[in-house]
C-alpha positions as CSV (number, residue, x, y, z in Angstrom):
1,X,-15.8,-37.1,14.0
2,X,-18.2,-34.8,14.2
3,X,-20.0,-32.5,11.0
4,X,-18.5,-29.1,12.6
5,X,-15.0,-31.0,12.5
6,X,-15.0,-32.3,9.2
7,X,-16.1,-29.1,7.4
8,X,-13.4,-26.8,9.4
9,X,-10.5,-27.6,7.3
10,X,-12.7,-26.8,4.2
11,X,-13.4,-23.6,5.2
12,X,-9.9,-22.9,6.1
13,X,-8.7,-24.0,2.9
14,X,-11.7,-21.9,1.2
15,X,-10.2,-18.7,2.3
16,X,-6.5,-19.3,1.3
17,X,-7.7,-20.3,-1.7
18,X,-10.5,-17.7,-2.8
19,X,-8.0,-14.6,-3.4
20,X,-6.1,-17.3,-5.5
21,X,-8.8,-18.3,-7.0
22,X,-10.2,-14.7,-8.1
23,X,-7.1,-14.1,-9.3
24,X,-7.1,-16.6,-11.8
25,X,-10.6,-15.8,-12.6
26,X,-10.0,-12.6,-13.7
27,X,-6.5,-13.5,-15.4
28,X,-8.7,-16.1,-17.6
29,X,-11.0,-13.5,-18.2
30,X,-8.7,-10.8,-19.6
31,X,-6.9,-13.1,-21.6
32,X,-10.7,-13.8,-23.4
33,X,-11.5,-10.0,-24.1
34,X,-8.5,-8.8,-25.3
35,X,-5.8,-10.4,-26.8
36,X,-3.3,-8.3,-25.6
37,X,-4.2,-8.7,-21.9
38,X,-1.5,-11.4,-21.3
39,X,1.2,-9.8,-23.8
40,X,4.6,-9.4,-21.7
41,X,3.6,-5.2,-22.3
42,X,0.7,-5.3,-20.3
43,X,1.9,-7.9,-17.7
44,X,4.8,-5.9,-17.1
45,X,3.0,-2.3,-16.9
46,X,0.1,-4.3,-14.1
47,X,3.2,-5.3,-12.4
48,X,4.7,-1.8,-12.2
49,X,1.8,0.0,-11.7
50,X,1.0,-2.5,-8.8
51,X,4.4,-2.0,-7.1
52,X,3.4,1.5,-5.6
53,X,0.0,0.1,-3.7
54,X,1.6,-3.0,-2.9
55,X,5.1,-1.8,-1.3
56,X,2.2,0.5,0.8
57,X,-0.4,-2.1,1.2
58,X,2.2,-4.1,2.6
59,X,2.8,-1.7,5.7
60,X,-0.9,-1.7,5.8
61,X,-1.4,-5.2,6.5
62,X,1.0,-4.7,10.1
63,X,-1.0,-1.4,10.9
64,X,-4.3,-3.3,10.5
65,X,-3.6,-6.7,11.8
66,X,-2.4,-5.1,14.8
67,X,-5.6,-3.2,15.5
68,X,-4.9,0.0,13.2
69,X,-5.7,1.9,10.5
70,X,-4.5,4.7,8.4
71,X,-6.2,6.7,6.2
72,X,-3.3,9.1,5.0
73,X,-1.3,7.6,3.1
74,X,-2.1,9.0,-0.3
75,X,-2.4,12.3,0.9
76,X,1.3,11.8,2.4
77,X,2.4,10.3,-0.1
78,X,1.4,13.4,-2.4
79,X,3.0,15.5,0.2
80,X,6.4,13.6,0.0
81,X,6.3,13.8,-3.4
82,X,5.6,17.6,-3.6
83,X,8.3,18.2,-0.6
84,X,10.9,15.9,-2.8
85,X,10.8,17.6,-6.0
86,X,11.3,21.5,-4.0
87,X,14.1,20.1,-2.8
88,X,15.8,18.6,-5.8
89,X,14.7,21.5,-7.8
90,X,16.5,24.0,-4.5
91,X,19.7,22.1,-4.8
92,X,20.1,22.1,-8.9
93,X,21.5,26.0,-8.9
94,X,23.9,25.0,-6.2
95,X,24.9,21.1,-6.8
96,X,23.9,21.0,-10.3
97,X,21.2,18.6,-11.8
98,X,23.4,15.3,-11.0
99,X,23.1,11.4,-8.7
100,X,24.0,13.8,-5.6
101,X,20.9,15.7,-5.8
102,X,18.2,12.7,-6.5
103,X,19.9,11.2,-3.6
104,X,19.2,13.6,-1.1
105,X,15.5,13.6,-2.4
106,X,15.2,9.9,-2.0
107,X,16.4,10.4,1.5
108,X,14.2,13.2,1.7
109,X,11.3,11.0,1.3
110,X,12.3,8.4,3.3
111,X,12.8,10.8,6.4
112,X,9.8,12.4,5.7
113,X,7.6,9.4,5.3
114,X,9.1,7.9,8.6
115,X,8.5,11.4,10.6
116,X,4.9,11.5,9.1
117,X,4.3,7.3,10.4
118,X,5.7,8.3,13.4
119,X,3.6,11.2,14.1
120,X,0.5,9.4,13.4
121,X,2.3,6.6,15.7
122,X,2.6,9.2,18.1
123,X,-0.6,10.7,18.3
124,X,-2.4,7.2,18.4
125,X,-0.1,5.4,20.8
126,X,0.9,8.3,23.4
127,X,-2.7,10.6,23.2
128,X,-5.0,7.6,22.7
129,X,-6.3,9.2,20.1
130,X,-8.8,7.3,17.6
131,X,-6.7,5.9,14.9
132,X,-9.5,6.8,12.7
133,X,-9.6,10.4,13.8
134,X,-6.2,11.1,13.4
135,X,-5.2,9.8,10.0
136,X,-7.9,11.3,9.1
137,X,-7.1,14.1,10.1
138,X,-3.6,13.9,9.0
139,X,-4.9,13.2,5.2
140,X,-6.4,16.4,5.1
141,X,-3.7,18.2,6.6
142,X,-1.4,16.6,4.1
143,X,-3.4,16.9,1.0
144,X,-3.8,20.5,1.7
145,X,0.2,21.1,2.3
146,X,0.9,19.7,-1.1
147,X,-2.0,21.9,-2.7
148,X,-0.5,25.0,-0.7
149,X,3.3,24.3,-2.1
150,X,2.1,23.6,-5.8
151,X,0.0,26.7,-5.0
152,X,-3.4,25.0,-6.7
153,X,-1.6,23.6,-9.7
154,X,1.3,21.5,-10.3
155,X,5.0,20.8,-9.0
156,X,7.2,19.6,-11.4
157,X,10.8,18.1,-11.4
158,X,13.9,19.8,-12.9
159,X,13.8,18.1,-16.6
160,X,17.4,17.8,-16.7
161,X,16.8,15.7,-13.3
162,X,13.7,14.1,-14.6
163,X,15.7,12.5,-17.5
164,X,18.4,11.5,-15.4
165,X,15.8,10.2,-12.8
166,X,13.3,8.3,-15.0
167,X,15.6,5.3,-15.2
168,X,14.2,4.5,-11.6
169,X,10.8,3.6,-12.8
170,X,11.4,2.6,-16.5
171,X,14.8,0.9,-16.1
172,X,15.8,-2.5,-14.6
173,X,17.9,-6.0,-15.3
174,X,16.5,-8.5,-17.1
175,X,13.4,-7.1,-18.7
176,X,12.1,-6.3,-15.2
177,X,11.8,-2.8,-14.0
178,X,12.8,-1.6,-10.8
179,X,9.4,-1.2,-8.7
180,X,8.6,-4.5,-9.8
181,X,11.8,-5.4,-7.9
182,X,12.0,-3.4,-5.2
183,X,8.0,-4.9,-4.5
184,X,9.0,-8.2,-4.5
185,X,11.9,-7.6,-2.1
186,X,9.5,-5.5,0.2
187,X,7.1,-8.7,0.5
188,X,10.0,-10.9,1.2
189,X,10.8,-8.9,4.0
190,X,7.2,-8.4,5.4
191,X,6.6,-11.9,5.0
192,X,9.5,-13.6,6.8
193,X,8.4,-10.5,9.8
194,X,5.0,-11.3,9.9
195,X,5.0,-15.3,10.0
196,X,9.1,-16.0,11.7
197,X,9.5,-12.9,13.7
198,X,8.1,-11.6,17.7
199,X,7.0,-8.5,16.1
200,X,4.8,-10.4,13.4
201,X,3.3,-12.3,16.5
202,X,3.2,-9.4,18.7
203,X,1.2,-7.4,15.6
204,X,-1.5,-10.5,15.6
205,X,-1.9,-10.9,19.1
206,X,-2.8,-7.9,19.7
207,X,-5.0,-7.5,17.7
208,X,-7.0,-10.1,18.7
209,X,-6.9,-9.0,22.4
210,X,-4.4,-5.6,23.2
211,X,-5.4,-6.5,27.4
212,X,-4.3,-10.2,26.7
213,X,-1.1,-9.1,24.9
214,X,-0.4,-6.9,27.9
215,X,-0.6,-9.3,30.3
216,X,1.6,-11.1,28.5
217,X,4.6,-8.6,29.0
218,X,3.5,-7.7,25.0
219,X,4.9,-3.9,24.6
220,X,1.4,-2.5,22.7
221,X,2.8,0.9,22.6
222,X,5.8,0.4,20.7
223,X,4.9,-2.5,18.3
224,X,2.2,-0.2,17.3
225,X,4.1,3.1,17.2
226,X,6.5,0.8,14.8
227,X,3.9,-0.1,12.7
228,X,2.8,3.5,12.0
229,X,6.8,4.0,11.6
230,X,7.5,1.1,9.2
231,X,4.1,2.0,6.9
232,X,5.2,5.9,6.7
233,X,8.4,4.6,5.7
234,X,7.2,2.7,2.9
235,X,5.3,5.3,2.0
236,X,8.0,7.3,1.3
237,X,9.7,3.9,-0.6
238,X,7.0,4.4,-2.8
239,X,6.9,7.8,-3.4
240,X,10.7,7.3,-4.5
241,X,9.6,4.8,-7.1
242,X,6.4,6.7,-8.3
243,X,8.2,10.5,-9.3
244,X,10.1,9.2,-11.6
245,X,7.0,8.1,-13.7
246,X,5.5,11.6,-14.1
247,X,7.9,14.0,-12.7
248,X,5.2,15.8,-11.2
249,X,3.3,16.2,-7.8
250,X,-0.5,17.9,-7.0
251,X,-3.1,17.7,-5.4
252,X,-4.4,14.7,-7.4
253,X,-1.4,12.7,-6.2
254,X,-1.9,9.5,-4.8
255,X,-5.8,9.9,-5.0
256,X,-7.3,6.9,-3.3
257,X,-4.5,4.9,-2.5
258,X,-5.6,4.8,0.8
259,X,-9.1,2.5,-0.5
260,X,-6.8,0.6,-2.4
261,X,-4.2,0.0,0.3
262,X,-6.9,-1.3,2.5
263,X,-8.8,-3.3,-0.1
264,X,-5.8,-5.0,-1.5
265,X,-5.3,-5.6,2.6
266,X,-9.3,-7.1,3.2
267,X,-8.9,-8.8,-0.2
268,X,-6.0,-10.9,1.0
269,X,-7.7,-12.4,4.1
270,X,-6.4,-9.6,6.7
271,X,-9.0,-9.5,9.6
272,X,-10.3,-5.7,9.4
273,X,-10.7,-5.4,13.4
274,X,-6.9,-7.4,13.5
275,X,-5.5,-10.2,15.1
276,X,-4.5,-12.5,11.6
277,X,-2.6,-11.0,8.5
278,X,-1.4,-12.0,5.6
279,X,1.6,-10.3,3.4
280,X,0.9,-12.5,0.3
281,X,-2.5,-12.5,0.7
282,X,-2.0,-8.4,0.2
283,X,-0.1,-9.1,-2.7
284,X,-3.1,-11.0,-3.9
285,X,-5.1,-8.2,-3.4
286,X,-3.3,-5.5,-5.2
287,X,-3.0,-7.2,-8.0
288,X,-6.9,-8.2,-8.0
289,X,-7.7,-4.6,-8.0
290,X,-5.0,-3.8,-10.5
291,X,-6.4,-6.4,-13.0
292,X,-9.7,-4.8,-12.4
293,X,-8.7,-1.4,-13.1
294,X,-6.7,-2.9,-16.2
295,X,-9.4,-4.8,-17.4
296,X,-12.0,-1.6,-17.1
297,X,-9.1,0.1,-19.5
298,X,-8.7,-2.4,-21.7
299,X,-12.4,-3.4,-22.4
300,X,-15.7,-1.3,-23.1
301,X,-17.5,-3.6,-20.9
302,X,-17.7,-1.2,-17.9
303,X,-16.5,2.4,-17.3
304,X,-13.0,2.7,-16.3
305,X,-14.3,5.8,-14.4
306,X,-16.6,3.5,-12.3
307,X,-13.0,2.1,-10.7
308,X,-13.3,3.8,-7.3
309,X,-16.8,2.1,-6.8
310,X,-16.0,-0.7,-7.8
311,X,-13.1,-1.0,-5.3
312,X,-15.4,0.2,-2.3
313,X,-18.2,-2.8,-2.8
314,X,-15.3,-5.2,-3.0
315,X,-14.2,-4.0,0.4
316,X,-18.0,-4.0,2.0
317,X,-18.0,-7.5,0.4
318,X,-14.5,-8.7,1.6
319,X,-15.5,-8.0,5.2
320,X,-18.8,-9.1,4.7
321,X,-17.7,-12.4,3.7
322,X,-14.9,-12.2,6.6
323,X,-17.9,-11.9,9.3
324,X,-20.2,-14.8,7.8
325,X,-16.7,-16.6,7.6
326,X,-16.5,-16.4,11.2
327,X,-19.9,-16.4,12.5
328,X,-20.0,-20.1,10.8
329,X,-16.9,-20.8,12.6
């Protein structure tokens, strides 16, 4: 057996095991600067606070492993939450500030997150427009819709409907709250699709080669217009679960979620240029980042304001790794 044989497995095993790995680095580390750091409090608030980049980094990992990106989703995320809270508050002279009325904002969200995927979808898959160029695009555009509704301050929900709707962050069964749940479920899902389904197989293959996966009767088109679908619609899933928390919307909503969303991705083992993802992997990832940003709170060891950078050399250095990872291959 040859040396390039022998080693091969070890490096497989080196990258399934790294994110772990980190993982439990940084839980070992926590737990030895503050004593709190592992307190069922704390555990369950990095949990929650994970659930709204992880339900979205999930939909990431199809977009990317399939060749994509998108760059929009805080910005439409900000926008869904700004165009969910008009609503409720239109509908509370006329239906009262009731379940009926959070209702039709949930669907509200989830319509409008799926129209906003499918445009991007759209755009990408029908124009051949850069994917880069149009969600980045589309983040501007979408930023500056929510800024122009809260008219350069603030949106916020009907209190009356904020107290009835809180329950849908802060509430749950069994000590565990419902993004927490409604994460977990989401992976489930994207798990079993990506590793026992055609369309997790379609996503990988192509991107590793699109002209391959044509040949091979692959629709690229449509599994990729579905990606853009399925992410926009958990962006609005997320949304759902994240107005509850503040009751609120701006033009600071969902700042950088996008860098997370695609760190938590890299992080996790997802091939940047596509072709291999990995759902737990993502999960992984977000809550790497979310211990970091936890930690940074938590200790005075580095600024917590220093987050954002922090998160960017972890991506340069995730893909970094990714290429020397392959170019050893």
């Amino acid at each position: 057996m040859s040396d390039a044989t022998a080693t091969a497995p070890r490096r497989i095993r080196m990258t399934v095991i790294g994110p772990i790995l980190a993982l439990v680095l940084l839980v070992v580390a926590g737990a030895l600067m503050n004593p709190n750091f592992l307190g069922w409090d704390n555990v369950t608030n990095v949990l929650a606070r994970s659930a709204f980049i992880g339900i979205i980094a999930v939909g990431m990992t199809f977009v990317i492993t399939a060749g994509g990106l998108d760059l929009s989703v805080g910005s439409m995320a900000a926008f869904i939450a700004g165009l969910m809270i008009l609503v409720m508050n239109s509908l509370v002279p006329t239906m009262g500030a009731g379940v009926t009325v959070i209702l039709v904002g949930m669907a509200v969200a989830l319509l409008a997150g799926l129209a906003a995927g499918l445009l991007n979808g759209i755009l990408i898959t029908r124009l051949g427009i850069e994917a880069f160029i149009v969600t980045l695009g589309s983040m501007g555009i979408y930023r500056s819709l929510v800024t122009w509704l809260a008219d350069g301050g603030t949106l916020s929900l009907d209190f009356t409907l904020r107290s009835l709707y809180q329950p849908v962050y802060y509430g749950g069964i069994f000590g565990i709250t419902w993004p927490i749940i409604v994460f977990a479920v989401v992976v489930v899902i994207g798990e079993i699709v990506m590793r026992s389904t055609a369309f997790g197989r379609h996503c990988a293959a192509i991107g590793s080669n699109e002209q391959v996966a044509k040949y091979s009767s692959v629709r690229v088109d449509r599994v990729r217009l579905t990606t853009y679908a399925a992410l926009g619609l958990l962006v609005g899933i997320a949304t759902i679960m994240y107005v509850p928390r503040l009751g609120s919307a701006s033009s600071a909503t969902g700042m950088l979620w996008e860098l997370e969303a695609i760190a938590a991705v890299i992080i996790g083992g997802t091939v940047l240029k596509g072709g291999f993802g990995r759902v737990w992997g993502t999960v992984i990832g977000v809550l790497i980042l979310t211990l970091i940003g936890n930690l940074l709170n938590l200790t005075d060891f580095v600024s917590p304001y220093l987050n954002g950078a922090i998160q960017g050399a972890i991506i340069v250095l995730a893909v970094v790794l990714q290429r020397e990872g392959k170019a050893r291959a």
